[in-house]
N, C-alpha and C positions, 0 to 999 in steps of 0.2 A: 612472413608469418601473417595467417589473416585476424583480421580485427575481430573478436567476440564481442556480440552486443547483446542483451536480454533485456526484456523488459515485462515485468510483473504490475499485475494490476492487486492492490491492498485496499483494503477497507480499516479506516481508522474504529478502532473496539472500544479506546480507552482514552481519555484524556483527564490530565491533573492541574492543574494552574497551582503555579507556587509564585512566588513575590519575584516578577522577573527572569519567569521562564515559565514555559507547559511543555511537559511529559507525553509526548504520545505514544499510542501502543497501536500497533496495525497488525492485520491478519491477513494473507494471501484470498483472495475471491474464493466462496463457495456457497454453494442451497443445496439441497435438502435432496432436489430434482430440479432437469430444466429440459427443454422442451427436445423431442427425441429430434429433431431438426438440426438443431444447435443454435437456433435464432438468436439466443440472448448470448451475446459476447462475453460476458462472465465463463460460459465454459470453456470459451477455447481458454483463458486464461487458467480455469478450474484442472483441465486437464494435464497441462503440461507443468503445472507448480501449484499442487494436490494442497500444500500444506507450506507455513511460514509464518514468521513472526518476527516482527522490527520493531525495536525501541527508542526511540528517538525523543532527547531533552532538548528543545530548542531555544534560544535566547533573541533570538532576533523581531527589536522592539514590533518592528511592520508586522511581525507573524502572530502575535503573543494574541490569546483571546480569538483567534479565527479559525482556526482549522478543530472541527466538532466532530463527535463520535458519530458514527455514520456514513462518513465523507468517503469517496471512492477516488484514489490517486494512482495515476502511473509511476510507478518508480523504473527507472531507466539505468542499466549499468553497463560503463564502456569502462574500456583497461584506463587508467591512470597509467602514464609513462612519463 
């Protein structure tokens, strides 16, 4: 069997701080327009994953207060086995 890998590129839309965790909310890459070339790497990501949405409550003290609305992340998914 071969290995599936993907990887999306999300822009963080929303963040919540509670007493010991933040909430984030992410959205799959996209604009409005980009340039008919394809220069700006956002579309190759645009194209092949149009649309998406991640919710993620995190607790981990190191992370808490740093990852801000706006932020551009690779999320990378390999099989768990």
């Amino acid at each position: 069997m071969s290995k599936i890998t993907m990887r999306a590129k999300m822009q963080v839309s929303k963040v919540e701080r509670f007493n010991g965790s933040d909430r984030i909310t992410c959205n799959a890459v996209a604009a409005k327009s980009y340039p008919e070339d394809g220069s700006d790497e956002d579309n190759t990501y645009a194209k092949f994953s149009p649309s998406g949405e991640l919710s993620l409550t995190i607790a981990n003290p190191a992370l808490l207060g740093v990852i801000e609305a706006g932020q551009k992340f690779y999320l990378d998914f390999t099989p768990a086995e």
